[in-house]
C-alpha positions as CSV (number, residue, x, y, z in Angstrom):
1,X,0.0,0.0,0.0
2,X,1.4,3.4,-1.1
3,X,1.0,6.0,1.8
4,X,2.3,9.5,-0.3
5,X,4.3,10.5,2.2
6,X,1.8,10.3,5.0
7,X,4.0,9.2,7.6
8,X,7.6,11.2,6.6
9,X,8.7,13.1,9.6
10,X,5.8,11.2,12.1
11,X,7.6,10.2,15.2
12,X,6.1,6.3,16.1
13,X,6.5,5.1,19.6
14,X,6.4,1.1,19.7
15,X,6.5,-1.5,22.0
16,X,7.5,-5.1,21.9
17,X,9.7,-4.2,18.7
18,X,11.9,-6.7,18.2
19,X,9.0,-9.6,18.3
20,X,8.0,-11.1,14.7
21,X,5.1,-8.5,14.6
22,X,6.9,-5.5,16.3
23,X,9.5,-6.2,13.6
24,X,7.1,-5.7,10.8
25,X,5.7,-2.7,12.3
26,X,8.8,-1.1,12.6
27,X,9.8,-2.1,9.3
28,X,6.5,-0.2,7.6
29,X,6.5,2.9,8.9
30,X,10.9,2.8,8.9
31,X,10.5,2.4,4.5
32,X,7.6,5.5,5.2
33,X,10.1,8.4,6.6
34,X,8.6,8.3,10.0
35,X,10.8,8.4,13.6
36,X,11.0,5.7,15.5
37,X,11.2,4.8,19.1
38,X,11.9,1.1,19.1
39,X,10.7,-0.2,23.2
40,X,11.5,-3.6,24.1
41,X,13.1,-5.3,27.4
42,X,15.9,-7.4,24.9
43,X,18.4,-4.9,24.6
44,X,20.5,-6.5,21.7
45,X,17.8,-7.0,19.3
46,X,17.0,-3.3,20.3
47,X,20.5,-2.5,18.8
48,X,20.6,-4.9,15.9
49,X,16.8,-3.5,15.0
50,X,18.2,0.0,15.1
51,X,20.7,-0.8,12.9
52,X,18.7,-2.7,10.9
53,X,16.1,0.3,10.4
54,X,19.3,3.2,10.5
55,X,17.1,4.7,13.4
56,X,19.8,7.4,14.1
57,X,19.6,8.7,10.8
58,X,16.3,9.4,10.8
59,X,16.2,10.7,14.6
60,X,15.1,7.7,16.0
61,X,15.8,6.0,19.5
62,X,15.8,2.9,21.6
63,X,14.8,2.4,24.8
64,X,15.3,-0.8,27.1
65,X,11.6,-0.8,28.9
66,X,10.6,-3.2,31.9
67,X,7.1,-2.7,31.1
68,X,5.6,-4.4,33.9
69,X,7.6,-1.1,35.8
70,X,6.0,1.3,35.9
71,X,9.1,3.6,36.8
72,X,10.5,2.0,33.2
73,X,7.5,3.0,31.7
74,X,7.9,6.6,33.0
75,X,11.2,7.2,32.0
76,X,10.6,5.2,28.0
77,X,7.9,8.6,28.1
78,X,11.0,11.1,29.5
79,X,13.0,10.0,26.8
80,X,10.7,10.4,24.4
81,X,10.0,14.1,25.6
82,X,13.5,14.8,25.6
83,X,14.1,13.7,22.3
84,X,11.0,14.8,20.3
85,X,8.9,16.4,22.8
86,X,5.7,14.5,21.8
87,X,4.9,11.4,19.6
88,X,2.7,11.2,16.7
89,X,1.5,7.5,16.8
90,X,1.7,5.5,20.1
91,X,1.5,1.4,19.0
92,X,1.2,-0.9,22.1
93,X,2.3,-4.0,20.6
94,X,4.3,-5.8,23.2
95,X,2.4,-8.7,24.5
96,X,2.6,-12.5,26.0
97,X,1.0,-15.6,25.7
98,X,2.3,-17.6,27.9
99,X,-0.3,-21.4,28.2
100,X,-1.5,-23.3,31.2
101,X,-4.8,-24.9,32.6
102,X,-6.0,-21.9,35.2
103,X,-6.1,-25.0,38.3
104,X,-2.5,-24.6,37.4
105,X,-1.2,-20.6,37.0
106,X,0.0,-19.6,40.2
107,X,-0.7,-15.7,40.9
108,X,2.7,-14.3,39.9
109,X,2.0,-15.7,36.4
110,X,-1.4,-14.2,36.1
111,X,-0.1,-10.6,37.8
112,X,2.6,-11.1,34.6
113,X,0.3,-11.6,31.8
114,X,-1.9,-8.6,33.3
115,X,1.1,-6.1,33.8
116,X,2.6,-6.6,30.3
117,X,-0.4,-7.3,28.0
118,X,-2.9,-4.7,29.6
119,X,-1.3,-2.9,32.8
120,X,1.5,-1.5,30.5
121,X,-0.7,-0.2,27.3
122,X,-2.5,2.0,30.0
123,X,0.7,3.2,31.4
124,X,2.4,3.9,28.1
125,X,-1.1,5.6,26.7
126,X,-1.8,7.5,30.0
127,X,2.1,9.0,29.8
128,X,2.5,9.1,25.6
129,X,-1.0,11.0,25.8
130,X,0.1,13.5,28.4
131,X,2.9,14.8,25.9
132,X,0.3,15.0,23.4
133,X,-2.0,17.2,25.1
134,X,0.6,19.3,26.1
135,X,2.4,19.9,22.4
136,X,-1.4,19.7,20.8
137,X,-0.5,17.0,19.0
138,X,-4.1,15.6,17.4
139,X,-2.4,11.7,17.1
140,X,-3.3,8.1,17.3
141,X,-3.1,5.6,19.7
142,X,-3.1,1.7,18.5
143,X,-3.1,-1.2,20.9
144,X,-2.6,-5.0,19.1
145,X,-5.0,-7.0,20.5
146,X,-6.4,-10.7,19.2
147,X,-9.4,-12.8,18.0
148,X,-8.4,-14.2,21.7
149,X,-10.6,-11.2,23.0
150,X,-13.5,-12.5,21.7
151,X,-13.1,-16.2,21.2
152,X,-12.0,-18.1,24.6
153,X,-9.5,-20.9,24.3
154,X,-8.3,-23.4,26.6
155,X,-4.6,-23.0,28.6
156,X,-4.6,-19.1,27.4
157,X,-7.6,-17.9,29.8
158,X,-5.7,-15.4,31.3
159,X,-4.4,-14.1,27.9
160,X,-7.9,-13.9,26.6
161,X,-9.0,-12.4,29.8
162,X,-6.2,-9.6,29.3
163,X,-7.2,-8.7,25.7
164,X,-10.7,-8.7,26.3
165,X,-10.2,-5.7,28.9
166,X,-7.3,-4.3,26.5
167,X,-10.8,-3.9,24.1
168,X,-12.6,-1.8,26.4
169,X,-9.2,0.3,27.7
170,X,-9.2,1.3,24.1
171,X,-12.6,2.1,23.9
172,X,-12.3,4.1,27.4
173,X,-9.2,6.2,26.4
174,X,-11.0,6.4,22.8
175,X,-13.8,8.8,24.8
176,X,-11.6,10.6,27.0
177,X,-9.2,11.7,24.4
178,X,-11.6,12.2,22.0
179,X,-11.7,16.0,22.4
180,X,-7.9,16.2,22.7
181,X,-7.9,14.9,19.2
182,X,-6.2,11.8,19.8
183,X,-7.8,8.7,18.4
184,X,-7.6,5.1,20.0
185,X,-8.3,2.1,18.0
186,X,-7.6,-1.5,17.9
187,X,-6.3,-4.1,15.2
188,X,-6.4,-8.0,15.9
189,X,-3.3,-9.5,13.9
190,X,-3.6,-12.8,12.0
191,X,-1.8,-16.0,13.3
192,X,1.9,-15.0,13.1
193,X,4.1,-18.1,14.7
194,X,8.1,-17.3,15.2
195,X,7.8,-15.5,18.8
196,X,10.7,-16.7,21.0
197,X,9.4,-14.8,23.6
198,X,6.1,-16.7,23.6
199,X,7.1,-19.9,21.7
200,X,4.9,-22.2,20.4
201,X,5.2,-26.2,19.0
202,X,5.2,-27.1,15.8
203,X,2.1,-29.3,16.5
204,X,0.2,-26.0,17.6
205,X,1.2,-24.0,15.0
206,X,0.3,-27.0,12.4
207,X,-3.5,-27.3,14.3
208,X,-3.8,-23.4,14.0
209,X,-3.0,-22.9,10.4
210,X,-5.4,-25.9,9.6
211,X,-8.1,-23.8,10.8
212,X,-7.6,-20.7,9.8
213,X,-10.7,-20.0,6.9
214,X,-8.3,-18.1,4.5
215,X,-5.6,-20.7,4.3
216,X,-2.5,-19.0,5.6
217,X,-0.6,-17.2,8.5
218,X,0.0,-13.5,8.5
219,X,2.0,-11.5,6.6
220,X,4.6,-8.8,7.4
221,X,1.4,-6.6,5.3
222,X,-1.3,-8.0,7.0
223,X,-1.3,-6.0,10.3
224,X,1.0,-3.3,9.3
225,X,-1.1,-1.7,6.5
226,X,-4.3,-2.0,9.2
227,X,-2.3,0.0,11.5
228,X,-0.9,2.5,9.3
229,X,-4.8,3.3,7.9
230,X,-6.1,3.6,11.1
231,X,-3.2,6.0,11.7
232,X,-3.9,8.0,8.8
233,X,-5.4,10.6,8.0
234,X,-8.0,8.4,5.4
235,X,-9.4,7.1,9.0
236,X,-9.3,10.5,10.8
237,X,-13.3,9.7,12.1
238,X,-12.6,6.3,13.1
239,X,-12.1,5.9,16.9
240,X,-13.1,3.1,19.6
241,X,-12.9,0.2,16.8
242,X,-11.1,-2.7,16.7
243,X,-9.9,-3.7,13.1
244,X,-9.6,-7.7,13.1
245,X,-6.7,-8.8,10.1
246,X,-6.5,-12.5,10.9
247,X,-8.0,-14.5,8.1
248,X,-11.1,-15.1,10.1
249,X,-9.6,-16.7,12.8
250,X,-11.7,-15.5,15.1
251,X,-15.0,-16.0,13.9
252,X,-15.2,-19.9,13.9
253,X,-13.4,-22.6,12.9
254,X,-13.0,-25.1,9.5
255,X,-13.2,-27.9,11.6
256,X,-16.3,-30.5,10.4
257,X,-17.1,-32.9,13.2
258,X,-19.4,-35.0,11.0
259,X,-18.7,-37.2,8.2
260,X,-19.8,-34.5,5.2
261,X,-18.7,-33.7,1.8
262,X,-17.6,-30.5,0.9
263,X,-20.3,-28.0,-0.6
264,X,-20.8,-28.2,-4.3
């Protein structure tokens, strides 16, 4: 998709960057012109991404968050205000999906998957939208959420449980910053196996692409061109939605439990 320049100059603040779809992310709006900020806890994929990407050339910057800290949360936001003074585009990416029966998950696992995959978007968005009000920057929020919000799945309750209040944070920040001219949306990525940070077998990734009505995982594309519209001016009255790009994951399965032919 061909953007004319939309995003040269636009200074993109976005967590969980070095995972597979923090990567593609990055990699969109780096061929677009825009300034990055590049968050993530790994600290040298953080420097082999801003290589990568030439981030000092075009005024970008790292920053090594804890984001279940909310101290490393608050200085990721002083850096950002030091460097640019406000972002444009806030993306909440970072996330993990981490699987176990709930009789099993103690409560420092469930406290983990809460801080990181809905504690933190409201930390970075409460701070990020802060600087915005105060350089009157009109910009756009975007927090990755799943078909998982919707569509509960056994061992990943918790995870389901997370993005299924990250849909209603977004919708909540969506009417308070409303009149600051700051919209929040959503966009639910497609199946996108690789994470090492939340690995998965080869058995589950087999079962999963099996099922998926479309045929296929996601692309680097997929996600990345939902999130760029929604950050662009072409959506400029859309805010509160959640945008779902995952092949229709999420809205059954292809699995026939009967003996049947196939229609036609």
């Amino acid at each position: 998709m061909t953007w004319h320049n939309e995003f040269s100059g636009k200074k993109v603040v976005l967590t969980g960057a070095c995972g597979v779809i923090g990567r593609w992310i990055a990699s969109a709006f780096a061929r677009e012109g825009a300034s990055l900020c590049l968050s993530d806890m790994r600290g040298d994929l953080l420097d082999a991404e801003a290589r990568e990407l030439k981030l000092a050339a075009s005024g970008g910057l790292t920053h090594r968050t804890d984001l279940a800290d909310a101290a490393s949360v608050d200085d990721l936001a002083s850096s950002v205000a030091r460097a640019w003074g406000s972002p444009d585009i806030v993306i909440n990416n970072a996330g993990i999906y981490p699987s176990g029966f709930l009789l099993d998950i103690d409560a420092a696992e469930w406290d983990r998957i809460m801080d990181v995959n809905l504690r933190a978007p409201f930390l970075v968005s409460r701070a990020m939208a802060k600087l915005m009000i105060a350089a009157g920057v009109r910009g756009s929020i975007v927090n990755i959420s799943s078909g998982a919000a919707r569509k509960m799945r056994r061992t990943v309750v918790p995870y389901c449980v997370s993005k299924t209040a990250l849909d209603r944070l977004t919708k909540g920040f969506a009417i308070e910053l409303a009149e600051s001219g700051i919209r929040v949306n959503a966009v639910e990525p497609g199946f996108a196996p690789g994470s090492t940070a939340s690995p998965l077998t080869q058995t589950h990734v087999d079962m999963t692409l099996a099922q998926i009505p479309l045929g296929r995982a996601s692309k680097p594309e997929d996600a990345s061109d939902a999130i760029m519209y929604l950050c662009s001016s072409k959506a400029s009255y859309i805010t509160g939605a959640t945008l779902s790009v995952d092949g229709g994951n999420s809205i059954g399965s292809l699995a026939v439990h009967q003996d049947k032919k196939r229609p036609g």
